[in-house]
OpenMM code with the backbone's topology and positions (N, CA, C; nanometers):
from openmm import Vec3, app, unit

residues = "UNK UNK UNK UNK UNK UNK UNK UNK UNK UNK UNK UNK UNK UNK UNK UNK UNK UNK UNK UNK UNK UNK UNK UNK UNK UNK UNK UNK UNK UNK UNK UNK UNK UNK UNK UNK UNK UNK UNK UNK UNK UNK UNK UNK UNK UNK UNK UNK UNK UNK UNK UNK UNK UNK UNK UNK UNK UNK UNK UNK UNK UNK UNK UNK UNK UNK UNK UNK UNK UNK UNK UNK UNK UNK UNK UNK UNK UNK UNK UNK UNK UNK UNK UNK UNK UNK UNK UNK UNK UNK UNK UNK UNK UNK UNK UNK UNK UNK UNK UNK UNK UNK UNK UNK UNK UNK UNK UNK UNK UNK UNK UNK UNK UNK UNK UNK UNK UNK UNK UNK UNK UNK UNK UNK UNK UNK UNK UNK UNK UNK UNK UNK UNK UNK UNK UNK UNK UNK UNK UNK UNK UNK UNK UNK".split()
positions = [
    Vec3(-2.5032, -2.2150, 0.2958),
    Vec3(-2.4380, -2.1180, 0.3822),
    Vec3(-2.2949, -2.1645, 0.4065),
    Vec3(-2.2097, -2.0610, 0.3999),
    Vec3(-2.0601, -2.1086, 0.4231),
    Vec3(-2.0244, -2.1208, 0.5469),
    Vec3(-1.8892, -2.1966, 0.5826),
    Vec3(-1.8323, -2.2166, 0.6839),
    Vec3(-1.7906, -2.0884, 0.7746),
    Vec3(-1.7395, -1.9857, 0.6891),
    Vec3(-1.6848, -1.8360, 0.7159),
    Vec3(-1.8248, -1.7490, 0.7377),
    Vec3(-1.9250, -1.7540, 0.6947),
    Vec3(-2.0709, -1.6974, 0.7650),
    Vec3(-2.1149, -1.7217, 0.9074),
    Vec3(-2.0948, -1.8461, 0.9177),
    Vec3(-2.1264, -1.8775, 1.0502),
    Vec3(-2.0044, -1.8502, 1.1765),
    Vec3(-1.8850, -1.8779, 1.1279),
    Vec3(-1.7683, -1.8021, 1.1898),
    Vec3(-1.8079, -1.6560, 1.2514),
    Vec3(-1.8545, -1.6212, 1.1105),
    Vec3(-1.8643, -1.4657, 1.1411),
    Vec3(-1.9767, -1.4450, 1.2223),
    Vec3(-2.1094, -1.5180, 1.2237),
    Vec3(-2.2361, -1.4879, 1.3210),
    Vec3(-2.1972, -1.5104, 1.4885),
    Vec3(-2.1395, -1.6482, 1.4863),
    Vec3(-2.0775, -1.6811, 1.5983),
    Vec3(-1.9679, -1.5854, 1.6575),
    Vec3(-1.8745, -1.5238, 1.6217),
    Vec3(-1.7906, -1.3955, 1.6230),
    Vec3(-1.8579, -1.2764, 1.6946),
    Vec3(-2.0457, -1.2434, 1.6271),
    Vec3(-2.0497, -1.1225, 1.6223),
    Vec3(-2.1299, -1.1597, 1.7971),
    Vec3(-2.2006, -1.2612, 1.7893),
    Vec3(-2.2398, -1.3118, 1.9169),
    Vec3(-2.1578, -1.3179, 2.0329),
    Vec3(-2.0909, -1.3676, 2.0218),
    Vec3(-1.9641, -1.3727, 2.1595),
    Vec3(-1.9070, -1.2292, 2.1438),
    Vec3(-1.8490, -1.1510, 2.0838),
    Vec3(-1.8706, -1.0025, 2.0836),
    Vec3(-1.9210, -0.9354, 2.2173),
    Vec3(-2.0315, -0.9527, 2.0981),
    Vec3(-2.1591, -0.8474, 2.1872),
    Vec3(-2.1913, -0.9052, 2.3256),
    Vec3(-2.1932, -1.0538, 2.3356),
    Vec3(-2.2575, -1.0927, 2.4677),
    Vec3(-2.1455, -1.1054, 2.5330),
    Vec3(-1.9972, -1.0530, 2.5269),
    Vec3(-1.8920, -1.0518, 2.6096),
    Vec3(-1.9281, -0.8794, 2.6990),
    Vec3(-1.9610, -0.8104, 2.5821),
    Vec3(-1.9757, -0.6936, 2.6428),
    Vec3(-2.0246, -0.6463, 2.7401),
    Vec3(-2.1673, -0.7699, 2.7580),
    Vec3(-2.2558, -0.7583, 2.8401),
    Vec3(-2.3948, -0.6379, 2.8192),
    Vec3(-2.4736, -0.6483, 2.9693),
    Vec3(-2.5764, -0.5501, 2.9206),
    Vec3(-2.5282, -0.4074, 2.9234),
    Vec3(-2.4733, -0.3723, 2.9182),
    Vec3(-2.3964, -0.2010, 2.8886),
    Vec3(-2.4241, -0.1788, 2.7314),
    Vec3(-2.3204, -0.2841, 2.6733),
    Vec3(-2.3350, -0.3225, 2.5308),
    Vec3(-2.2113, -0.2736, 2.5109),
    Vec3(-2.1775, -0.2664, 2.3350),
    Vec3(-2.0863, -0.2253, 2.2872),
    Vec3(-2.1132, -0.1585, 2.1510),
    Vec3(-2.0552, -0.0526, 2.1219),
    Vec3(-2.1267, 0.0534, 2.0040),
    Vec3(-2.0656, -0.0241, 1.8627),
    Vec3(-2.1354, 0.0117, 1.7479),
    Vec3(-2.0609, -0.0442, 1.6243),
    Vec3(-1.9538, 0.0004, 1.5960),
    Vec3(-1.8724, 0.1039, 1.6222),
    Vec3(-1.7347, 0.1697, 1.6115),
    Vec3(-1.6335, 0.0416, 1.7047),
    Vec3(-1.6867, -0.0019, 1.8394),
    Vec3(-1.5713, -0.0432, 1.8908),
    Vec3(-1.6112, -0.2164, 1.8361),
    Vec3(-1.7109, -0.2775, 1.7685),
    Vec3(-1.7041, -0.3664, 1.7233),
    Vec3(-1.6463, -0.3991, 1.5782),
    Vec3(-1.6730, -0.2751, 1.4788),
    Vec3(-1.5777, -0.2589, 1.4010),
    Vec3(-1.4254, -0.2548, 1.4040),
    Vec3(-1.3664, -0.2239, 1.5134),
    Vec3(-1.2674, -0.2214, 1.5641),
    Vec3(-1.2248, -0.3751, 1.5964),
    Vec3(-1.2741, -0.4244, 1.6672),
    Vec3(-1.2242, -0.5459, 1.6757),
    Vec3(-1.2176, -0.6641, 1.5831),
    Vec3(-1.3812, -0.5932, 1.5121),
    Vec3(-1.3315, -0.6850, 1.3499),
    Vec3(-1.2394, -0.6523, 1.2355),
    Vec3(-1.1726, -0.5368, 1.2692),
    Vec3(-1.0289, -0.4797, 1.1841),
    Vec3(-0.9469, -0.5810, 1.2599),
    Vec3(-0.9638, -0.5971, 1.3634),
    Vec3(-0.8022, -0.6628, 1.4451),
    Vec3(-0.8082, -0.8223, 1.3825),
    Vec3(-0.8915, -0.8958, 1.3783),
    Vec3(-0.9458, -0.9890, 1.3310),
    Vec3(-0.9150, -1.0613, 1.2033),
    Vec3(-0.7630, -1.0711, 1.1577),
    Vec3(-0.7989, -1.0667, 0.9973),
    Vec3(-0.7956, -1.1809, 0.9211),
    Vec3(-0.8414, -1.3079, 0.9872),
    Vec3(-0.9103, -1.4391, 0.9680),
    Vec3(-1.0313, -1.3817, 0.9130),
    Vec3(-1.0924, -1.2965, 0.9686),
    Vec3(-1.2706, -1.2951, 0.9806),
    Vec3(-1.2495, -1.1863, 0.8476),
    Vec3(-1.2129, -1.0272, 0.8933),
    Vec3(-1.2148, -0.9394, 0.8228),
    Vec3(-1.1063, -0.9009, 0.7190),
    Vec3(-1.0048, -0.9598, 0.7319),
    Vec3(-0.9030, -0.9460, 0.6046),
    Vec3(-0.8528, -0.8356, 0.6666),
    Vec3(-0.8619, -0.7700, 0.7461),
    Vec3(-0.8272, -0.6239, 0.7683),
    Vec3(-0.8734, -0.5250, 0.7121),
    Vec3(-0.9588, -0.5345, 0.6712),
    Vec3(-1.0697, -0.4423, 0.6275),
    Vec3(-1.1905, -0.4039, 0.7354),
    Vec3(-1.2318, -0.2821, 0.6983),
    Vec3(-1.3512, -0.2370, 0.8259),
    Vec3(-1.4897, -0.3537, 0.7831),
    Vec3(-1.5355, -0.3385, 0.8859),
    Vec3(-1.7237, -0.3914, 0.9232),
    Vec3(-1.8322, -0.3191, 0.8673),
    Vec3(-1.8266, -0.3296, 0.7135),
    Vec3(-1.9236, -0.2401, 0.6570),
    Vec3(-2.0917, -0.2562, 0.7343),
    Vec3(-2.1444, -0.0945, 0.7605),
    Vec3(-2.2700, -0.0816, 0.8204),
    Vec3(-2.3761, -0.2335, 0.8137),
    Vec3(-2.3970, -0.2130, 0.6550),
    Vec3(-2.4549, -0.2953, 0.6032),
    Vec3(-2.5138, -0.4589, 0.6561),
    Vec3(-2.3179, -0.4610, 0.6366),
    Vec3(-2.3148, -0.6325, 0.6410),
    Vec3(-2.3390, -0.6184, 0.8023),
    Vec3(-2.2773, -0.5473, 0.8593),
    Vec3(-2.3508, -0.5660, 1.0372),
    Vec3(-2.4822, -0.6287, 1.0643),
    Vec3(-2.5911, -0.5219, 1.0016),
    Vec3(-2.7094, -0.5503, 0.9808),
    Vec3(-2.7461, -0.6506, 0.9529),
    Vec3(-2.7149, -0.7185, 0.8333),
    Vec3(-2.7605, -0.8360, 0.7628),
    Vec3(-2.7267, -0.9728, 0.8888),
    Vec3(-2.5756, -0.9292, 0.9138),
    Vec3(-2.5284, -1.0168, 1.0179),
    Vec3(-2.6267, -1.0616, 1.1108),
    Vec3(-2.6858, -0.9398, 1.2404),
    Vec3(-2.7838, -0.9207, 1.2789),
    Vec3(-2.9024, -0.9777, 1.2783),
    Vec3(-2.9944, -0.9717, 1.1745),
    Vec3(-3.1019, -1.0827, 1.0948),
    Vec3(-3.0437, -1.1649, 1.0852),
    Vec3(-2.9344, -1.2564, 1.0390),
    Vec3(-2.9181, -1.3558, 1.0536),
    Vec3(-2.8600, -1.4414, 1.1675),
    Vec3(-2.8584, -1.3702, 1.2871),
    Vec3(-2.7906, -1.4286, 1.3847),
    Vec3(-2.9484, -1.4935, 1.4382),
    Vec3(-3.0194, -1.3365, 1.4502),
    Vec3(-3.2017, -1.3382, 1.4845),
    Vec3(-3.2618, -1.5044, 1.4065),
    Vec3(-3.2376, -1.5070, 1.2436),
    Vec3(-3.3331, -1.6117, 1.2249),
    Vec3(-3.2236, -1.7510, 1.2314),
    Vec3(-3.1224, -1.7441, 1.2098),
    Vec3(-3.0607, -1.9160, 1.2425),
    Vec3(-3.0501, -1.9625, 1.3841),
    Vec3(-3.0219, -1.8459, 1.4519),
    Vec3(-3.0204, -1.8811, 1.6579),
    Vec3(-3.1216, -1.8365, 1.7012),
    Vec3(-3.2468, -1.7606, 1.6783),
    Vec3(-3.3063, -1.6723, 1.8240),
    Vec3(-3.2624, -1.6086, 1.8786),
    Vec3(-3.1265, -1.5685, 1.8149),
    Vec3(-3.0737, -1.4213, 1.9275),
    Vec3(-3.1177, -1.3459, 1.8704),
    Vec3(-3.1521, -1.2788, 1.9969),
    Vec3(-3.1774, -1.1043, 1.9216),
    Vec3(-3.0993, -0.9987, 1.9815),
    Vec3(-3.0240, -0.9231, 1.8772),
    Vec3(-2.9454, -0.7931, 1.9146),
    Vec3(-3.0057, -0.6681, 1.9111),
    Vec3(-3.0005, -0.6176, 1.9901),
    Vec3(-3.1047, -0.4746, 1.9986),
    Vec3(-3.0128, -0.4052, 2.0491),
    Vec3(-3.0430, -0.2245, 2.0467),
    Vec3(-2.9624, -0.1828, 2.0390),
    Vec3(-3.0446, -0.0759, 2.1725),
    Vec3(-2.9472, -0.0016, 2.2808),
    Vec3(-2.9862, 0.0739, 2.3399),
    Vec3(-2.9762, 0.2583, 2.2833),
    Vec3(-3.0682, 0.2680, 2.2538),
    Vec3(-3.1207, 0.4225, 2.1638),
    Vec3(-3.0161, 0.4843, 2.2323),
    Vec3(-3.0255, 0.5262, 2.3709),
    Vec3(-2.9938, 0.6330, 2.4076),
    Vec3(-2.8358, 0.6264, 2.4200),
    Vec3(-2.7355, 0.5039, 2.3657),
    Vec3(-2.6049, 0.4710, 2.3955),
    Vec3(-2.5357, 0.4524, 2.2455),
    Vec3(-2.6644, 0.4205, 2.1501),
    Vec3(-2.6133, 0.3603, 2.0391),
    Vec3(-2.5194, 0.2010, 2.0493),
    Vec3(-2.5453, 0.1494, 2.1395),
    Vec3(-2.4871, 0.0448, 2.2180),
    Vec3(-2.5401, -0.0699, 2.1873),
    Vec3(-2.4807, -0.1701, 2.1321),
    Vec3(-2.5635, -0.2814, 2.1142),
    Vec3(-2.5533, -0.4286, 2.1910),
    Vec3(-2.6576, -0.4982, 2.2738),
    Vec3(-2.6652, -0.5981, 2.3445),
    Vec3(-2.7051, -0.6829, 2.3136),
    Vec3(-2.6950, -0.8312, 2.3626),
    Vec3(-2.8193, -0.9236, 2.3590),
    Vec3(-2.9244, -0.9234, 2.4174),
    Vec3(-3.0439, -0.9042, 2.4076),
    Vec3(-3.1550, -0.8827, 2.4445),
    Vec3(-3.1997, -1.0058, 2.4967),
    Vec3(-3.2014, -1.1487, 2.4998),
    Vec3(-3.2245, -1.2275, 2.5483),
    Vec3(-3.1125, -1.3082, 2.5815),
    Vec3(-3.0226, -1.2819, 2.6935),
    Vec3(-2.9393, -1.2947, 2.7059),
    Vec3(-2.9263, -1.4375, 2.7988),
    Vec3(-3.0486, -1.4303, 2.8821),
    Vec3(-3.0844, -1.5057, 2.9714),
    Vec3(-3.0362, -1.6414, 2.9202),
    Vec3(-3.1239, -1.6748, 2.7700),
    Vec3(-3.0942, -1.8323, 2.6737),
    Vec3(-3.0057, -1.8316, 2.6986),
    Vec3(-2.8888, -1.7751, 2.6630),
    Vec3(-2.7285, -1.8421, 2.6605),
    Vec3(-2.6585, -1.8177, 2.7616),
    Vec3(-2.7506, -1.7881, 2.8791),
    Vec3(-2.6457, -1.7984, 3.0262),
    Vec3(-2.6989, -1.9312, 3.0770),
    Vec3(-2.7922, -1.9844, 3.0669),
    Vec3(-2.8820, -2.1274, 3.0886),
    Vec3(-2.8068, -2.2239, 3.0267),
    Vec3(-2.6512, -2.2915, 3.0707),
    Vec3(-2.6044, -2.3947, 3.0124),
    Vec3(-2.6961, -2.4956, 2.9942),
    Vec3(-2.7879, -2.5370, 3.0986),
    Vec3(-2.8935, -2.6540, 3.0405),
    Vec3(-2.9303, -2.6604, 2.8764),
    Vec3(-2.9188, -2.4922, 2.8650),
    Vec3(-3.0671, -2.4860, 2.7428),
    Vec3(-2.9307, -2.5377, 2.6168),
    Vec3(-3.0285, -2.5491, 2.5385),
    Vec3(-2.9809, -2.5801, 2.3879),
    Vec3(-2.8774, -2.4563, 2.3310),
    Vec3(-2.9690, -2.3031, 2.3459),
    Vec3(-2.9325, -2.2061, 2.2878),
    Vec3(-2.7622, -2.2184, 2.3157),
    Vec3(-2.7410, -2.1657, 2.4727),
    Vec3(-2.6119, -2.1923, 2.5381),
    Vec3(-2.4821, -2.2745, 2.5534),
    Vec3(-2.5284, -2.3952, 2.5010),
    Vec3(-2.4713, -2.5297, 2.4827),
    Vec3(-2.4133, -2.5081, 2.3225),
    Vec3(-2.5138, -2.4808, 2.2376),
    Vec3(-2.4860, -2.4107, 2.1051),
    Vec3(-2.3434, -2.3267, 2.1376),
    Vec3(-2.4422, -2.1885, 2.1612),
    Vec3(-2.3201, -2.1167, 2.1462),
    Vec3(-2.1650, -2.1350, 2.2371),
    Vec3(-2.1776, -2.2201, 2.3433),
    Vec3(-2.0600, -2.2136, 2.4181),
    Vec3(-1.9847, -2.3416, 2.3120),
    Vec3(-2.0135, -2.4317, 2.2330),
    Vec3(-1.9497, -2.5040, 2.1665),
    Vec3(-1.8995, -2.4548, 2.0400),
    Vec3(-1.9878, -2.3587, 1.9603),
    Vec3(-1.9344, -2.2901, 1.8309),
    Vec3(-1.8137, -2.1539, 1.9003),
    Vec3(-1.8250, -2.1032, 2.0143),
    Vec3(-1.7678, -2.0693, 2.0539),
    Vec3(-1.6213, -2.0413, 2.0777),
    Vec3(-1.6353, -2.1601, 2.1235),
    Vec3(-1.4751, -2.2558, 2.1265),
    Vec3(-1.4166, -2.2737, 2.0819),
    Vec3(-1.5113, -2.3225, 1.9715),
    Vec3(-1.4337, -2.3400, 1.7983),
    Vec3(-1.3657, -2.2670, 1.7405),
    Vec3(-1.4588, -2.1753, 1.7399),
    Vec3(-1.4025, -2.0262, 1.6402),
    Vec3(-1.2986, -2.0020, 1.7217),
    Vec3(-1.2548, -1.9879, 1.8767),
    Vec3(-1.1637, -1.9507, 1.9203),
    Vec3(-1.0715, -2.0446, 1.9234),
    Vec3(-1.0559, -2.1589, 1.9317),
    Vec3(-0.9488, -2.2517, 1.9155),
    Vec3(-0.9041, -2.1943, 1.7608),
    Vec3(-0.9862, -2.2314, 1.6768),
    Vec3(-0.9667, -2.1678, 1.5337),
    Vec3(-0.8794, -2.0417, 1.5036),
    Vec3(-0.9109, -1.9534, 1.5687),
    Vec3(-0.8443, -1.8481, 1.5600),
    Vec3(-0.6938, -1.8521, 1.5968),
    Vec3(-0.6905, -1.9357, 1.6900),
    Vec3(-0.5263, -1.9377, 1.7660),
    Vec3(-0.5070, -2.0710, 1.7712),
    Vec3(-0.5085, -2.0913, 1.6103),
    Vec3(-0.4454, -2.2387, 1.5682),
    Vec3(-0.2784, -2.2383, 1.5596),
    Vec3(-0.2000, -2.1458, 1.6300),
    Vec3(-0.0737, -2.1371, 1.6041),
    Vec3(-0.0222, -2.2146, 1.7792),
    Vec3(-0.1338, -2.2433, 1.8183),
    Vec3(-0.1359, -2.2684, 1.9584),
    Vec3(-0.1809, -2.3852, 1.9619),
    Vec3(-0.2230, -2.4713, 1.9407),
    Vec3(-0.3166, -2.5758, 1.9102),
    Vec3(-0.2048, -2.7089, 1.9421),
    Vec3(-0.1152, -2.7093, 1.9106),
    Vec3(-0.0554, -2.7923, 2.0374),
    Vec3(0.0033, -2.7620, 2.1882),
    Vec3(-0.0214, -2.6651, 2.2202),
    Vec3(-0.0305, -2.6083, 2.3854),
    Vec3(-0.1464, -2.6656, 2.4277),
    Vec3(-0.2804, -2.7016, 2.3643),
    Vec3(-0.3932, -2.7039, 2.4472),
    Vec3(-0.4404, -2.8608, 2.3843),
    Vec3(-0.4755, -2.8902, 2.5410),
    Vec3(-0.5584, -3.0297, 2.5469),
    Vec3(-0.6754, -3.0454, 2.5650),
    Vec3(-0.7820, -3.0680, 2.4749),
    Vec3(-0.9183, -3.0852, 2.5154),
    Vec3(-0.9611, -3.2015, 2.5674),
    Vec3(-1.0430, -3.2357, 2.6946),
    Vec3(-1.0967, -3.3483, 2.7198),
    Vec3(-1.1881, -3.3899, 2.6478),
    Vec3(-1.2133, -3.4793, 2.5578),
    Vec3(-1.3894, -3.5585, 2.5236),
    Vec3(-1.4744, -3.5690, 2.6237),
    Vec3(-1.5726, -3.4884, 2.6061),
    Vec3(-1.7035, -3.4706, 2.6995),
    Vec3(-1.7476, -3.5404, 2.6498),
    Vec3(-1.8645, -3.6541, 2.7023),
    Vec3(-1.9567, -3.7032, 2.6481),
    Vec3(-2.0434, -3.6772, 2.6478),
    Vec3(-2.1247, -3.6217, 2.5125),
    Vec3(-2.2391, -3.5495, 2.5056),
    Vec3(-2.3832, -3.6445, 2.4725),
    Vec3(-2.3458, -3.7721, 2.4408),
    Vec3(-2.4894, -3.8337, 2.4528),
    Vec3(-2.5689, -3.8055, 2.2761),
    Vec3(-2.4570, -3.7848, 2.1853),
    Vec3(-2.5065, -3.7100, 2.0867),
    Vec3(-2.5389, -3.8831, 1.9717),
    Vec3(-2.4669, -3.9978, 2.0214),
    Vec3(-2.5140, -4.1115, 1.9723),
    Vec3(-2.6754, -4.1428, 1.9602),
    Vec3(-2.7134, -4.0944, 2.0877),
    Vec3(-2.8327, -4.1558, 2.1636),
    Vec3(-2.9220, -4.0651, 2.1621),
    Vec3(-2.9233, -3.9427, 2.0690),
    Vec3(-2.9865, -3.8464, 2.1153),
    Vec3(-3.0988, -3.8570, 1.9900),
    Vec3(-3.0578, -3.9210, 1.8861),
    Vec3(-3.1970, -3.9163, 1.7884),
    Vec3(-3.2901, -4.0263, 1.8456),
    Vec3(-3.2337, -4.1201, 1.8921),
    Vec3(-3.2990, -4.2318, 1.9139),
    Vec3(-3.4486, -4.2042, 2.0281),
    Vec3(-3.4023, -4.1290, 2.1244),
    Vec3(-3.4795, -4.0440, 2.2632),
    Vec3(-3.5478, -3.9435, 2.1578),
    Vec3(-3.5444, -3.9248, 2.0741),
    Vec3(-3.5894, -3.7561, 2.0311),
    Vec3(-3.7315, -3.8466, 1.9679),
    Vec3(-3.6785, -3.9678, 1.8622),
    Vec3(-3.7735, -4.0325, 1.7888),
    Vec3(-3.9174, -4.1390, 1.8865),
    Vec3(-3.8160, -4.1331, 1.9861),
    Vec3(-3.9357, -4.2475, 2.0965),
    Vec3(-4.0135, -4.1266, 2.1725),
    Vec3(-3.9619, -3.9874, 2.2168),
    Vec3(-4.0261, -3.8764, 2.2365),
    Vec3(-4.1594, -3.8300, 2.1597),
    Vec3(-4.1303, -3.8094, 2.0155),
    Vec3(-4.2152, -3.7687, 1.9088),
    Vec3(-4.3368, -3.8702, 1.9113),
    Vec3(-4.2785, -4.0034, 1.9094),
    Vec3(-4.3868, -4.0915, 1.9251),
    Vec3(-4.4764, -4.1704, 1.9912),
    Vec3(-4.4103, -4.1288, 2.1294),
    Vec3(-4.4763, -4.1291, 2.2596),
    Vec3(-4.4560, -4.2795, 2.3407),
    Vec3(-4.2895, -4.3313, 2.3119),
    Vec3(-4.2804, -4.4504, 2.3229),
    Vec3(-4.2104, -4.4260, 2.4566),
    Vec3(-4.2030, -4.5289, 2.5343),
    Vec3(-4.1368, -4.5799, 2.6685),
    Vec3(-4.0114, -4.6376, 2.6638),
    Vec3(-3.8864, -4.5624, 2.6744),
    Vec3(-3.7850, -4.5593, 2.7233),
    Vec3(-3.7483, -4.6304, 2.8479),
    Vec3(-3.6340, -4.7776, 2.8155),
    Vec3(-3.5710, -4.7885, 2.9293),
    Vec3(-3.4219, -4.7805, 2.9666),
    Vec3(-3.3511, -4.7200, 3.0354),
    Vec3(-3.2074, -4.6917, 3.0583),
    Vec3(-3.1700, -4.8004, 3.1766),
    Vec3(-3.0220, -4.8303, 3.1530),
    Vec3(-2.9447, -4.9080, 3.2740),
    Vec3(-2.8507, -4.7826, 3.2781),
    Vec3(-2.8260, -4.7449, 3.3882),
    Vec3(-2.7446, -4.6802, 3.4239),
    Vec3(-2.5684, -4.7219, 3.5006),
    Vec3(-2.4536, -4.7109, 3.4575),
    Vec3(-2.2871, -4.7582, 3.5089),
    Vec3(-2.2561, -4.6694, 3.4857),
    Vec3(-2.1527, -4.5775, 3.6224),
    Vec3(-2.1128, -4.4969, 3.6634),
    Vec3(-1.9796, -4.5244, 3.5859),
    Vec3(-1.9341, -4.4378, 3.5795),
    Vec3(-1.7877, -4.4456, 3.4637),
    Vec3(-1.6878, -4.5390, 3.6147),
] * unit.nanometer
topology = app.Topology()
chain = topology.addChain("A")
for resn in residues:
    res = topology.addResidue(resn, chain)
    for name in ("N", "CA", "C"):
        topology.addAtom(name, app.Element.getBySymbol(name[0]), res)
């Protein structure tokens, strides 16, 4: 899978879940993927590839986009996951997020300073593997 696929899944996600539960119809998301022309070249959002988009947002994340019949409007249907910063889903998407948008307005990219969060991502197979195997973990804890 390419780098520019996932751009684009991540894209169609923050989209739609900017819109909120109202939603937003495929005309005005096509629209914004004309404005877009990193993503779309300036070319329209063929039906199609929407769709496909769609299924693949469904089987690589668990999102699911559904659409409200009576609006032709399309939302996140489990929207809840990615308002739950705890959860994985949310943490996901608020970090690919970022990306794509720093990405996008790389003409800016020395205006903006990111702090290093520490995410614990050293230590995180190590807990995952003593988890799986039902081993006993001990931590010392020093406050920065």
């Amino acid at each position: 899978m390419t780098k520019d696929l996932i751009r684009k899944y991540i894209w169609l996600i923050d989209t739609i879940n900017t819109a909120g539960w109202s939603g937003i119809s495929l005309k005005e998301i096509s629209a914004k993927w004309e404005r877009n022309d990193r993503l779309s070249g300036g070319e329209e959002y063929p039906r199609r590839s929407f769709h496909n988009h769609v299924a693949a947002v469904r089987e690589l994340f668990g999102i699911e986009i559904a659409c409200h019949k009576n609006t032709n409007s399309y939302y996140i249907a489990n929207s809840g996951d990615l308002k739950d910063s705890s959860g994985f889903k949310g943490w996901l998407l608020d970090a690919l997020s970022l990306n794509s948008q720093l990405e996008e307005s790389s003409q800016l990219k020395d205006r903006i300073l990111l702090e290093e969060i520490p995410s614990g991502k050293e230590f995180l197979p190590t807990v995952l593997e003593a988890m799986r195997d039902g081993k006993m973990l001990t931590f010392s804890y020093k406050p920065f």
